[in-house]
C-alpha positions in Angstrom: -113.9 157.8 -90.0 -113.4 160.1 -86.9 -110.5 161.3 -85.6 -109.7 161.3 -81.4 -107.6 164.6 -81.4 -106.2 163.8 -78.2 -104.0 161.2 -79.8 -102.9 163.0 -82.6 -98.7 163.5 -82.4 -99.5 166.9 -83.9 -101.7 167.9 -81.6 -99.4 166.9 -78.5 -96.3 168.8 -80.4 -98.0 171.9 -80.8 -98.9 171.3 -76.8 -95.3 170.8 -76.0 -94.1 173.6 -78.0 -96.6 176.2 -76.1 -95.7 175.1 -72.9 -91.9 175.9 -73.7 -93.1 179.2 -75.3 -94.6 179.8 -71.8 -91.5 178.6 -69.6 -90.0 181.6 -71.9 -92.0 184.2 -71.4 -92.4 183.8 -67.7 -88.2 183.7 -67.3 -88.1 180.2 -66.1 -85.2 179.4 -69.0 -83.1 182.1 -67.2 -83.7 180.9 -63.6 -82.4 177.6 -64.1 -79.0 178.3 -66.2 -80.4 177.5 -69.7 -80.1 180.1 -73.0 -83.5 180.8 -74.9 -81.2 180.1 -77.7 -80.2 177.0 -76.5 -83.9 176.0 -76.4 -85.1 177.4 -79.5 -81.9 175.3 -81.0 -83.1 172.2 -79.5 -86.8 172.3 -80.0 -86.2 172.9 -83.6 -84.2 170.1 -84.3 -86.7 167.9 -82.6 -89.2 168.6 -84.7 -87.5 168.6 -87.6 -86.1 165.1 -86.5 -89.4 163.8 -85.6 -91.2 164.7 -88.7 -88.0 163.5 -91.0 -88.5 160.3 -89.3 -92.4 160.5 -90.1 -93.4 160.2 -86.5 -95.1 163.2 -86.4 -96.4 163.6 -89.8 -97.0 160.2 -91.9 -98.3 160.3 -95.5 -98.9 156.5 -95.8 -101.2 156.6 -92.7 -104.6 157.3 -93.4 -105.4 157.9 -89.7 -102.6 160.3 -89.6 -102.3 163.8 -90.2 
């Protein structure tokens, strides 16, 4: 069985959350109004919502991670 990585909902999470780690460093949170705690808040309970629901992580899937 392979695996196309590119459609892994891991893969595209840990994606999103660099890019938003990036838009931090670089300042952009501050230059359009918006709290790095406000985003840190958000992005958390994303997550945690997403692999709750078993969208991102799902144990009775073999194909998933």
């Amino acid at each position: 069985m392979t695996q196309n990585r590119w459609k892994s909902k891991v893969l595209w999470m840990s994606i999103i959350a660099q890019v938003i780690a990036l838009l931090s460093v670089f300042g952009v949170w501050q230059l359009i109004g918006v709290t790095e705690d406000w985003v840190n808040k958000v992005v958390i309970i994303a997550m945690e919502l997403l692999t709750t629901l078993g969208i991102v992580n799902n144990p009775t899937d073999p194909n998933s991670l």
